[in-house]
C-alpha positions in Angstrom: 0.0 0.0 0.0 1.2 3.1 -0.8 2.3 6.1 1.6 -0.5 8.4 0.3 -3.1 5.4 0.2 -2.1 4.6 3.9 -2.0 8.2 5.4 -5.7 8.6 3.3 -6.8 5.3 5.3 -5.2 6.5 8.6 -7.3 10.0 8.2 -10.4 7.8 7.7 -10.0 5.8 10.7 -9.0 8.7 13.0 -11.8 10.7 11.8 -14.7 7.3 11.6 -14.1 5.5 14.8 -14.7 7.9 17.2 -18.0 7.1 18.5 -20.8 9.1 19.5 -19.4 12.3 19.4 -20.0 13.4 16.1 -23.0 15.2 17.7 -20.7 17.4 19.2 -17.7 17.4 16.5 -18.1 21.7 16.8 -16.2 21.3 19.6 -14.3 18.1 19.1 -12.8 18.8 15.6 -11.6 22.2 15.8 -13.8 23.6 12.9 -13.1 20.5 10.6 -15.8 18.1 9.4 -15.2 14.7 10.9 -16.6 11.8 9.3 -19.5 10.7 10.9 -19.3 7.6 13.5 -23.3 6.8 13.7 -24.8 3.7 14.5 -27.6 2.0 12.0 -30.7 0.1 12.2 -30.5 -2.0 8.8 -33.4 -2.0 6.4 -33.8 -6.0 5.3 -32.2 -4.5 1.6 -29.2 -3.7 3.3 -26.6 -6.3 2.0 -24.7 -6.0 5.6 -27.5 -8.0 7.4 -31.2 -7.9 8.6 -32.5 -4.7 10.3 -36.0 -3.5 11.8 -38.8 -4.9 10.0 -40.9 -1.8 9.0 -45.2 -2.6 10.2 -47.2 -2.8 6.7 -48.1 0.6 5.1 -50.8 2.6 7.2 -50.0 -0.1 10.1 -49.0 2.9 12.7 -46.1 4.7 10.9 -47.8 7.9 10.7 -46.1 11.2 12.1 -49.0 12.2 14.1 -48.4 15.0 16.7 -49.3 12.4 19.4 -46.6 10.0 17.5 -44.3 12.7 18.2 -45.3 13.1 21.8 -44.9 9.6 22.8 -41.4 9.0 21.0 -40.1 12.0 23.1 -41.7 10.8 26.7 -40.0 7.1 25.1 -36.7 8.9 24.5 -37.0 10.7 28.1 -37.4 7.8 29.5 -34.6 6.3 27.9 -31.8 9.1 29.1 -33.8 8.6 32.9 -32.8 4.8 32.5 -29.2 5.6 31.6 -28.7 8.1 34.1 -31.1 7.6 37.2 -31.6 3.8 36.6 -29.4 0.5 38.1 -26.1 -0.4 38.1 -25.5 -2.0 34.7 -22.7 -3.4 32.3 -22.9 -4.2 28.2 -21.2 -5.3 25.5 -21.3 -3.1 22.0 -20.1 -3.7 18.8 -20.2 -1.2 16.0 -19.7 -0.8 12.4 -19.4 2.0 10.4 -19.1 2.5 6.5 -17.6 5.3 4.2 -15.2 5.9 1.9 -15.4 1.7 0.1 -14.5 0.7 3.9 -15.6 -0.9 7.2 -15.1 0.2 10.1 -15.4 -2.4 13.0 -15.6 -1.9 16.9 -16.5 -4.0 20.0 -16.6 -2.7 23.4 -18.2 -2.5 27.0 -20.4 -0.2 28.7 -20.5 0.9 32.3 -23.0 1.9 34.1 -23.4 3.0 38.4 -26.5 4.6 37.6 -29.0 6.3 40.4 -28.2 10.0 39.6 -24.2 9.3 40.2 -22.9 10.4 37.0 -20.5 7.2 37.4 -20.2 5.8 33.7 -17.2 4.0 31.7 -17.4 3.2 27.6 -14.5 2.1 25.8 -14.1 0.8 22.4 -11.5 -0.6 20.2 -10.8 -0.8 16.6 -8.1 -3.0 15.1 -5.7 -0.9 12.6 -2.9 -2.2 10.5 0.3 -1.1 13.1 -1.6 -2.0 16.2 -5.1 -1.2 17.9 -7.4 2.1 18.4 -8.4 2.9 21.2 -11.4 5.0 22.4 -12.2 5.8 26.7 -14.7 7.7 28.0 -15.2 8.2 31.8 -17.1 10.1 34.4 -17.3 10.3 38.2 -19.7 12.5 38.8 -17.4 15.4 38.9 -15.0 15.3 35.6 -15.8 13.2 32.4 -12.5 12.5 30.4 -12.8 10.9 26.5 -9.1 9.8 25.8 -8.2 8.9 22.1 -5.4 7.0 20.8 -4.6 5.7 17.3 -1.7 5.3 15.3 0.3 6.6 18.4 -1.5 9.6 18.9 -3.1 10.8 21.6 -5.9 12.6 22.5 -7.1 13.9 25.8 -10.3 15.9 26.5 -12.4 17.0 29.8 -15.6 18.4 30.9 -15.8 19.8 34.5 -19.3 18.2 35.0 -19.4 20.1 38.7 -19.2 23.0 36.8 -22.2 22.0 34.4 -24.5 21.4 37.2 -23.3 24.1 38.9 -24.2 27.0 36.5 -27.0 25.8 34.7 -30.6 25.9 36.5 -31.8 22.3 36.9 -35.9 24.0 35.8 -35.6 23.0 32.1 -34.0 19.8 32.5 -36.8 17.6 33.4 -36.3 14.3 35.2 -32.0 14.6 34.6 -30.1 17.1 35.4 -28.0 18.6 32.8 -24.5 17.4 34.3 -25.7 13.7 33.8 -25.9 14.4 30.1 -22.7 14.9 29.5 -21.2 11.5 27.8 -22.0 7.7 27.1 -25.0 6.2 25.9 -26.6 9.1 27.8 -25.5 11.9 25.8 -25.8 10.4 22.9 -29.4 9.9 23.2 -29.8 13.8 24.5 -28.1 15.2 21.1 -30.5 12.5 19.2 -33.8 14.1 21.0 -32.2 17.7 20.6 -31.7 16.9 16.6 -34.1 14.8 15.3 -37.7 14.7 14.6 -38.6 11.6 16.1 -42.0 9.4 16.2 -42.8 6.1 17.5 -43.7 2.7 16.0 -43.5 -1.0 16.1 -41.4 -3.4 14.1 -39.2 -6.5 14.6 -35.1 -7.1 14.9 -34.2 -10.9 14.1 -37.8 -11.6 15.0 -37.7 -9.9 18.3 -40.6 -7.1 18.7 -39.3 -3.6 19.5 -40.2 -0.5 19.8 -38.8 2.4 16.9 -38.1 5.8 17.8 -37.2 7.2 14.0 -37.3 10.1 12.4 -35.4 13.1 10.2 -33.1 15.4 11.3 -34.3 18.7 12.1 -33.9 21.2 9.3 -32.1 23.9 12.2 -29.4 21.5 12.7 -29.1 20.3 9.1 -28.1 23.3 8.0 -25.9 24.0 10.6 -23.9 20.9 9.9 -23.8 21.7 6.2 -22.2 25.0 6.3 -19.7 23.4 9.1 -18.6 20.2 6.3 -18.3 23.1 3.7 -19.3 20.7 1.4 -16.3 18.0 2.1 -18.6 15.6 3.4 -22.2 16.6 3.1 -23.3 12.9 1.9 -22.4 12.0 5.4 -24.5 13.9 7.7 -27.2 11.5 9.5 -30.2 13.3 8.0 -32.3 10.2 9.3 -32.2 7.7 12.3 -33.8 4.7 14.1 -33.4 3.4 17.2 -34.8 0.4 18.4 -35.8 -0.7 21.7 -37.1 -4.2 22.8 -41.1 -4.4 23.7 -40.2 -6.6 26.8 -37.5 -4.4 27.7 -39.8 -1.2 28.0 -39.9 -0.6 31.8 -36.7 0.1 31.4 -35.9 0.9 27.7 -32.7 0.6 27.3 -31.5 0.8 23.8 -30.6 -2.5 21.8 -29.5 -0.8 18.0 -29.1 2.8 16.8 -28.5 3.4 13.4 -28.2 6.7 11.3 -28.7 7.2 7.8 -28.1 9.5 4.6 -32.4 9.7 4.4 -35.2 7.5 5.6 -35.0 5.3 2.7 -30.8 6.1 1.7 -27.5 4.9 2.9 -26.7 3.5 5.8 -23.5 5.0 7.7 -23.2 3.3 10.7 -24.5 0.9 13.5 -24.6 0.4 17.5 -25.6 -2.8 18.9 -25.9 -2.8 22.4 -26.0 -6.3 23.7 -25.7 -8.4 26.8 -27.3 -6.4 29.3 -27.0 -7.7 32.6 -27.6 -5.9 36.3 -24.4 -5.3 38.2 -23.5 -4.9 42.0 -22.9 -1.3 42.3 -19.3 -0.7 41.4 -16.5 1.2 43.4 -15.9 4.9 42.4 -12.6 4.4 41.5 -13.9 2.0 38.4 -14.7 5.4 37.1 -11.6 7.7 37.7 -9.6 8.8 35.1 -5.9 10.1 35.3 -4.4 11.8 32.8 -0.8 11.2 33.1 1.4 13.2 31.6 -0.9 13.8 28.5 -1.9 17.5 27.6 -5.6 18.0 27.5 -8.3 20.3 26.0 -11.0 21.7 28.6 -14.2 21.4 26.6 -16.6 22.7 29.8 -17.8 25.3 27.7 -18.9 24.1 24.8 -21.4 21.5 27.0 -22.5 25.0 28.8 -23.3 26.4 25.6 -24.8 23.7 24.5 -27.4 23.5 27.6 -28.1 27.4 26.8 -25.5 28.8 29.5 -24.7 32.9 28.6 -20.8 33.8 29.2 -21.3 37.5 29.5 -20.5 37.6 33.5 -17.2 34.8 33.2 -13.6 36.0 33.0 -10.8 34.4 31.1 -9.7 33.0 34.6 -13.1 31.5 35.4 -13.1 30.1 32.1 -9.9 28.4 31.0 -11.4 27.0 28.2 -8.3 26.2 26.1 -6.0 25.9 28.7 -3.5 22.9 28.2 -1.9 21.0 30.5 
């Protein structure tokens, strides 16, 4: 392989396999367009494997406004589970397409649950020189995502004390804002914040579910368009499904995610979340992260923007944003 053909394969990996984040890649890519690293419910004419079977045509897959309003009290009830739920552990495994290629993960998720903030994710991805690796923690006070690949390292944090310290709990419902930040959790906030979702019925390998699904919202499609600049339009989520099992919906957890180019277009990528089993609840220091002696980019404020916080009254010192260690 050539040197160009394995730097170009290198960029694709660094930019495809970071999970969940794309949401947030305004603040993660430093004004560059990252590939996006979505998960995908598989229509059966995807050639990858069997996805959600769609109900019949008229069978319950309209977009009524009380459609709308039950997949958002489902997706609120979702982000209660993985915040303010039990103690729980899962496996995931992911896949992701662009560019002719396949991008494979498999990981674990960590939860402590009960309003802690306590949460661990990691991922890997096999590469030609080694492995990628991909860590996200939180103990209630700091979340830290660390990336490596290809012997680089990246280190980022969010002072989650700091979220739940400045922004008024009144318009966050059932979670608080600081328990948004990261995980399964976050990922399911961004995908209530963006998307138009409703709610129907269908089947994954025979198993009944429950599909949240829906387009992006036109707001944050054009946002993301003028952001790629046109490098990588075809790859913005504009649809997604998520699929949650009927016997699981006490405590609806997700099982797949998947986002796609358009409701019926091409699929990017894919979540499974698999193996869920209740845990003891774990020591705190499961979910303590040190940095070492890597640098790292303070990200606090882009998750207070995000949750509508105004900067007017912070200083530079109250606000190190940038700052690296």
């Amino acid at each position: 392989m050539s040197l160009k053909r394995t730097l170009n394969y290198r960029v694709f990996l660094h930019l495809l396999w970071i999970p969940l984040i794309w949401v947030l890649f305004e603040s993660f890519s430093g004004g560059s367009f990252p590939l996006v690293f979505t998960a995908s419910l598989r229509a059966q004419t995807e050639p990858h494997g069997e996805g959600v079977k769609k109900p019949e045509e008229g069978a319950g897959d309209r977009s009524t406004q009380q459609g709308e309003e039950n997949a958002m009290e489902l997706a609120e009830s979702m982000l209660y589970a993985l915040t303010m739920g039990p103690p729980i552990q899962a496996k995931l495994r992911v896949r992701a397409w662009g560019g002719g290629k396949e991008v494979k993960e498999v990981g674990s998720y960590e939860q402590a649950g009960g309003g802690t903030g306590w949460m661990r994710m990691e991922l890997e991805v096999p590469i030609a020189d080694g492995k990628g690796r991909w860590q996200q923690t939180c103990d209630g006070r700091l979340s830290w995502t660390r990336e490596e690949l290809a012997g680089h390292v990246r280190v980022r944090r969010v002072d989650v004390g700091r979220v739940a310290e400045l922004i008024s709990p009144a318009a966050a419902g059932r979670v608080p804002w600081g328990l948004r930040v990261g995980g399964l959790a976050e990922l399911i906030d961004r995908i209530m914040a963006d998307y138009e979702l409703t709610m129907i019925q269908g089947h994954l390998e025979n198993v009944p579910m429950i599909v949240l699904k829906g387009p992006m919202r036109e707001a944050r499609h054009s946002q993301l368009q003028q952001l790629a600049g046109g490098a990588a339009t075809g790859l913005i989520p504009q649809y997604i499904r998520v699929a949650i099992p009927v016997d699981r919906i006490e405590l609806p957890f997700p099982s797949r995610i998947e986002f796609w180019t358009a409701s019926s277009g091409k699929l990017l990528s894919m979540i499974e979340v698999y193996d869920l089993a209740p845990i003891e609840m774990p020591a705190i220091d499961r979910f303590r992260f040190e940095p070492g002696g890597d640098d790292f980019a303070n990200e606090t404020e882009a998750y207070l923007r995000r949750f509508g916080y105004e900067f007017a009254e912070l200083t530079e010192l109250e606000n190190p944003i940038h700052h690296r260690r």
